[in-house]
Residue, then its C-alpha position, 0 to 999 in steps of 0.5 A: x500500500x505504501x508502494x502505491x501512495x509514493x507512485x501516486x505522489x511521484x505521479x501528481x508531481x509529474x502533473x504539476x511539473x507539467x502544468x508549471x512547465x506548460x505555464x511557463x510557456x503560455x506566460x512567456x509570450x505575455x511577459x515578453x509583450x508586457x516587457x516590450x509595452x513597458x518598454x515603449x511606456x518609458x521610450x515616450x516618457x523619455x521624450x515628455x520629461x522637462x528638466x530646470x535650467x538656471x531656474x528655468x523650466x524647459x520643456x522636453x516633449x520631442x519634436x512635436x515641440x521643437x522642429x515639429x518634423x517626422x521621425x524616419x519612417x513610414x505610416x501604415x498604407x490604408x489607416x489615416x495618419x492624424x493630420x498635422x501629427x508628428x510622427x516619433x518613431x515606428x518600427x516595422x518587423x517583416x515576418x514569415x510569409x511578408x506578413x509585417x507587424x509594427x508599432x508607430x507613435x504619432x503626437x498631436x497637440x489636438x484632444x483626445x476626442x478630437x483625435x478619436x472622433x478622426x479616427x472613427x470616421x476615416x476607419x469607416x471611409x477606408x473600410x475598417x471594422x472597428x471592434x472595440x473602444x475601451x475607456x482609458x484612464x488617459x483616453x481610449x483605446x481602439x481595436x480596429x479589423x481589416x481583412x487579415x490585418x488588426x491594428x490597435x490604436x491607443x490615444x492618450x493624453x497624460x495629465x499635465x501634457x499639453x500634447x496627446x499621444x497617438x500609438x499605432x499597433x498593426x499586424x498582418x495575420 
């Protein structure tokens, strides 16, 4: 009988085992995004610091406020850019079949809903589904479809800002 409870133990440790080692795999790919938001969180807060000089408080939001010109890069072909927005930066990853993922991020001294209200109507013009639009502590969200491409549309105005942010997330699946 004993015999049996220690082979019924080293079984349910196995299960656990598995179980620990299958979590492991679902989370990673979780954490690895989480990592990356947190990433991008801090890239765009880089840009929005302001530091004193001599006394003087000098405002460092990026080239929305300084040159006001385009970061390198392109915009997603079929999704409106926000007229008279500043593009800081995307990145575009090719993947396997030309299929492309990228994240843009756009600023834009206009409001929140002035930006969303843009977005709700060229979506419709330029066939996008919109899926979704969740309320943010800062602003929305918004999930847009179009065929096998999702792009996710974060726009966010942080207290004391005076410019909203415009996140484009897109992938071809």
């Amino acid at each position: 009988m004993r015999h049996h409870s220690e082979k019924s133990g080293k079984s349910t440790l196995v299960r656990r085992g598995g179980l620990v080692i299958l979590g492991l795999l679902v989370l990673a790919p979780l954490a690895s995004g989480c990592q990356q938001l947190a990433t991008l969180t801090k890239t765009v807060s880089k840009s929005t610091s302001s530091s004193t000089t001599s006394g003087q408080t000098t405002d460092k939001t990026g080239p929305l406020k300084t040159d006001k010109r385009d970061a390198p890069g392109t915009d997603v072909g079929d999704l409106a850019r926000y007229p008279g927005s500043v593009r800081q930066s995307d990145t575009i990853v090719a993947g396997p079949g030309g299929k492309q993922s990228g994240t843009l991020i756009y600023q834009t001294p206009d409001q929140v809903s002035e930006v969303l209200n843009f977005f709700e109507k060229e979506a419709d013009r330029q066939d996008w589904t919109i899926d979704v639009v969740l309320d943010t502590k800062d602003g929305k969200i918004v999930q847009l479809i179009k065929g096998n491409r999702k792009a996710s549309l974060n726009i966010a105005r942080r207290e004391g800002i005076d410019f909203t942010d415009i996140i484009i997330q897109y992938r071809e699946f």
